[in-house]
C-alpha positions as CSV (number, residue, x, y, z in Angstrom):
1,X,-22.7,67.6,-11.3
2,X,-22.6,64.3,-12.5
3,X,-19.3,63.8,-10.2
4,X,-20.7,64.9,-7.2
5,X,-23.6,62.1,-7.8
6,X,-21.2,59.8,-7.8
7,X,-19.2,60.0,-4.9
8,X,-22.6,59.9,-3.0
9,X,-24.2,57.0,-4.1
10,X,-24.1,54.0,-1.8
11,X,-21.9,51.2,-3.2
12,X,-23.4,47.9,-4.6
13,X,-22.1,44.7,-3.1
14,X,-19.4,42.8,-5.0
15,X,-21.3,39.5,-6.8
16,X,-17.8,38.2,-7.4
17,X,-16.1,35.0,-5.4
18,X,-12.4,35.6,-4.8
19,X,-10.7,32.2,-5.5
20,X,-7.3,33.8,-5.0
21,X,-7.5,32.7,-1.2
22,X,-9.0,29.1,-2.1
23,X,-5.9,28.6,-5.2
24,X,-3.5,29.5,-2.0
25,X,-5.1,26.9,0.2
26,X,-5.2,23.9,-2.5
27,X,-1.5,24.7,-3.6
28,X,-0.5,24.3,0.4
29,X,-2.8,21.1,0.7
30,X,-0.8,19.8,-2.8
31,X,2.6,20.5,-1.4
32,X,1.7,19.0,2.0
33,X,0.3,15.6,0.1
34,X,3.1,15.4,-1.7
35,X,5.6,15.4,0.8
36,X,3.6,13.3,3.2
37,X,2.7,10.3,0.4
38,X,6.2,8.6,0.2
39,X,6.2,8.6,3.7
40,X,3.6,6.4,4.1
41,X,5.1,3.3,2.2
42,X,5.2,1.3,4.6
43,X,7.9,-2.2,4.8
44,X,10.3,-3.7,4.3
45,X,12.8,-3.5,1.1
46,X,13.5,-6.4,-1.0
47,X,14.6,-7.2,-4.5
48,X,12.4,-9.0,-5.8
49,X,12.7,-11.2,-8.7
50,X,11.4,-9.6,-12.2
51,X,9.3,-11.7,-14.0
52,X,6.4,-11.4,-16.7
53,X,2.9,-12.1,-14.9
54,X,-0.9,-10.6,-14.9
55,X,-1.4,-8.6,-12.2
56,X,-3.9,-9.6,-10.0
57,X,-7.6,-8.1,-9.7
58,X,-8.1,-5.2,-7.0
59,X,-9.5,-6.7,-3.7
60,X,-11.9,-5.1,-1.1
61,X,-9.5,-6.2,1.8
62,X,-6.3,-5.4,2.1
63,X,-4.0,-8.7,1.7
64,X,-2.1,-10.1,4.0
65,X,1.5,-10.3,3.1
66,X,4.1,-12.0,4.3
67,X,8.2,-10.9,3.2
68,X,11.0,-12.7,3.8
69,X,14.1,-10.2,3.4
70,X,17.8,-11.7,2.0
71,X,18.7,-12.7,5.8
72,X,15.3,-15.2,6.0
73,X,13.8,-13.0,8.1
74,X,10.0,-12.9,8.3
75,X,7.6,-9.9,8.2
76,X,4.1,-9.1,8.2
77,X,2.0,-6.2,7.1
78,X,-0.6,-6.4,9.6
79,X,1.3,-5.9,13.0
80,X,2.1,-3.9,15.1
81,X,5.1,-2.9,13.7
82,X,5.2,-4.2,10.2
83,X,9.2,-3.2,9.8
84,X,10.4,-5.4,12.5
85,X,11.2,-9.1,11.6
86,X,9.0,-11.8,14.0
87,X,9.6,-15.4,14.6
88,X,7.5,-18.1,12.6
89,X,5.3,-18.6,15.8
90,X,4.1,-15.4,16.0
91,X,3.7,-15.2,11.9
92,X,1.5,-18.4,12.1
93,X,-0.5,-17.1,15.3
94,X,-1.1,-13.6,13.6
95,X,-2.0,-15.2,10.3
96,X,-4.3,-17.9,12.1
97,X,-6.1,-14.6,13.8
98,X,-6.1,-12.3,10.6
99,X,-8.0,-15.5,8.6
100,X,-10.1,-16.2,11.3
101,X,-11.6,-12.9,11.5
102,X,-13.0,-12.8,7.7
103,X,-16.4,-13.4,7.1
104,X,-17.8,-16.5,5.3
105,X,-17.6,-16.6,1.8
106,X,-15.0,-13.6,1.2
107,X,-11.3,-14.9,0.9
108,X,-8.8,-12.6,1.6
109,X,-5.6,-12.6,-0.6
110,X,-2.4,-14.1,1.1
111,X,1.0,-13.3,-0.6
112,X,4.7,-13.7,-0.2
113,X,7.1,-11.3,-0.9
114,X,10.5,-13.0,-1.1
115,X,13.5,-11.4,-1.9
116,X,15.4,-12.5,-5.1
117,X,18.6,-13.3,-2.5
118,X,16.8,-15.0,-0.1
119,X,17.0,-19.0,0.9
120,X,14.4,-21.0,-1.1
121,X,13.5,-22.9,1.9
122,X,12.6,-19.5,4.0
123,X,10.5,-18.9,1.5
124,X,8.4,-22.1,0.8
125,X,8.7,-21.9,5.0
126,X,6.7,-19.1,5.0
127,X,4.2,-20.3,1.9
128,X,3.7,-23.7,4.5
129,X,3.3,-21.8,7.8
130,X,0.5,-19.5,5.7
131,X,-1.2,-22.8,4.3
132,X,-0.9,-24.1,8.4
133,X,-2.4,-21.1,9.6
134,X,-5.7,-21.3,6.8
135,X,-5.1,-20.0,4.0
136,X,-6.2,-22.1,0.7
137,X,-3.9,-20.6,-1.4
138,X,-0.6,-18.3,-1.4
139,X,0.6,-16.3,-4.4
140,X,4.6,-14.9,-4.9
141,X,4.6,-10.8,-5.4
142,X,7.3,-10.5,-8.2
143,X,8.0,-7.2,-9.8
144,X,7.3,-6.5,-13.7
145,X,10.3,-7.7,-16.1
146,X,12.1,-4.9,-16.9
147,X,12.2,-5.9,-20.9
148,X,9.2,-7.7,-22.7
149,X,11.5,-10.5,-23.7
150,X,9.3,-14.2,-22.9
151,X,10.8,-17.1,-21.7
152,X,11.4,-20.3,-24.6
């Protein structure tokens, strides 16, 4: 008799979240991140030359940066197509623009990123059209010595 009371009853609701669904949607949003984050390294590739500095502090603003790849060609990370070299006029014009637009008081990073087999005077070309266009000061983007080794 029991039995039979059982099969009659109403069923309770089910107080229990099933996370199987949510575990399937996080594992698909992981994959798709993971695919999609090398792709959006953006520039231009250069060796550049390996030394032992500080890093810098992170900035609010992105910097602007500046490359000069091993044939002296000039790049910038803020136009329109940041992979396609541009002539020193238009460098010093989008500069001029890019500084012109911060506010008062907040100075933005400016950087060159010369490759280790580039000509020196392309690169010290691009550190004076930068200082032309307004910027006080212009830093070098090296990458991290490979050994701890110091300089004497």
């Amino acid at each position: 008799m029991a039995y039979m009371h059982q099969l009659g009853s109403k069923r309770r609701p089910m107080s229990e979240i099933n996370v199987v669904p949510f575990i399937d949607v996080m594992l698909v949003l992981l994959v798709i991140f993971m695919i999609t984050t090398p792709l959006l390294t953006q520039g231009v590739k250069v060796n550049l030359p390996q030394t032992t500095a500080k890093a810098m502090p992170d900035q609010q603003k992105e910097p602007l940066i500046v490359t000069v790849d091993a044939s002296g060609n000039f790049y910038f990370n803020l136009a329109d197509k940041p992979s396609q070299a541009i002539p020193a006029r238009t460098l010093s014009s989008l500069v001029t623009k890019e500084l012109g637009d911060q506010q008062a008081g907040q100075q933005r990073p400016v950087l060159v990123r010369g490759d280790k087999n580039a000509n020196y005077g392309k690169v010290v070309e691009a550190m004076v059209l930068l200082q032309k266009a307004g910027a006080k000061s212009v830093g070098l983007i090296t990458q991290p010595s490979s050994s701890d080794s110091t300089i004497s």
